[in-house]
N, C-alpha and C positions, 0 to 999 in steps of 0.2 A: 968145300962147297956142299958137297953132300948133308954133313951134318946141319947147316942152314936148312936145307931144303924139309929134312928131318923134323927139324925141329917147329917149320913150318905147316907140314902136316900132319904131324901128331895129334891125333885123335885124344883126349883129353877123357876119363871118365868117370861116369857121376860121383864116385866116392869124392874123387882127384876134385872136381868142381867143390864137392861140397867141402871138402879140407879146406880147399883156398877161400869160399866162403868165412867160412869159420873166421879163420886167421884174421882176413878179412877184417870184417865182424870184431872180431876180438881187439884189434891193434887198433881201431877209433872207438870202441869204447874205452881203452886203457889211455889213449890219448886226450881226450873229451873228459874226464875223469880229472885229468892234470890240467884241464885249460890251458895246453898246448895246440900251438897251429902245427899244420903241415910242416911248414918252413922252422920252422922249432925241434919236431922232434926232430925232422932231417938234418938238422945241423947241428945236433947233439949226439947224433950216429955217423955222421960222417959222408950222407948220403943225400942225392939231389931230391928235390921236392916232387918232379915227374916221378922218378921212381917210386918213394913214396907211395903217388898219388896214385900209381899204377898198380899197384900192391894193395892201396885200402879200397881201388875200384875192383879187386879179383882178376885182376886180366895177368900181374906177372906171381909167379912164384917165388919165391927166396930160397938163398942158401940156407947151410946150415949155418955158416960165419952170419948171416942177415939176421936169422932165426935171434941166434944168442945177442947181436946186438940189442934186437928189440927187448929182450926179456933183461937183457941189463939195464937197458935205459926207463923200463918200468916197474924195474925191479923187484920181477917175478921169475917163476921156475920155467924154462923154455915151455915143455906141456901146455902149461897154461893156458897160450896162445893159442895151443891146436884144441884146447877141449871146446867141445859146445857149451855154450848156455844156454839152453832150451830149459831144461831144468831151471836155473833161476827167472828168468823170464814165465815161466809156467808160473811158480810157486807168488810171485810178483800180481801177474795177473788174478791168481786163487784169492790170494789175499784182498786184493781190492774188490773182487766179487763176495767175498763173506764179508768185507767191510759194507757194502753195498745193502748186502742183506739186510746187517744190522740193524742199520741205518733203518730201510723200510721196515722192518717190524717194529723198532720204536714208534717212527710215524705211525702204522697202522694201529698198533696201541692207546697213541695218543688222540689219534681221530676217534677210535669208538669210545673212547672213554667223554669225549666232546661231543661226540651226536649221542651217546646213551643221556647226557646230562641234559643237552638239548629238547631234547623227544620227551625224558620227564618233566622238563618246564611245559614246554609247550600240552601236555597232558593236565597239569596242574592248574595252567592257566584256562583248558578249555573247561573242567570242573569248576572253577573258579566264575567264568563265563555262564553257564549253562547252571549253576548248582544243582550239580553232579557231585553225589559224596561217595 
């Protein structure tokens, strides 16, 4: 009884959070990845779908036996699942902002090069108008 109660108010702390994040985090993108459902991976581990579900909501922990299930069944190195991707995520986001860039300096390139051409017709035409040489 004790150990229930224990285990009920166990203070949890931010590291501890943010692991299970992670894990979290990690087990639905490696799942998502494989166009697996819930109910897929969980029956290819051997494990209910609540669980699962409770596991990619952050709310239960895993074993270390749970741990290696999931890295066998996505057939990656246990670690894997605990490291962050902040990093790739960052490097993700980086890239699309220097794509981004690109992109508007082409455009701004392209526009003055179409109002310079513009502004000299329209210059041409008012000489032309006025004869203005």
């Amino acid at each position: 009884m004790s150990k229930i109660i224990y285990t009920l108010t166990k203070q949890i702390t931010p590291e501890e959070q943010e692991l299970k994040n992670t894990l979290s985090a990690n087990i639905k993108k490696y799942r998502r990845c494989r166009n697996w459902s819930q109910f897929a991976l969980a029956a290819k581990m051997g494990i209910s779908t609540n669980f699962l579900a409770d596991i990619e909501a952050g709310n239960t922990w895993v074993s270390a036996q749970t741990l290696i299930k999931f890295a066998y069944a996505f057939e990656v190195e246990a670690f894997e699942l605990l490291k962050p991707q902040k990093k790739e995520v960052e490097t993700e986001i980086q890239q699309e902002i220097d794509k981004s860039i690109t992109i508007l300096n082409r455009f701004s390139q392209d526009l003055s090069l179409v109002l310079q051409e513009s502004v000299e017709k329209a210059i041409n035409h008012v000489k032309k108008e006025y004869d203005i040489g």
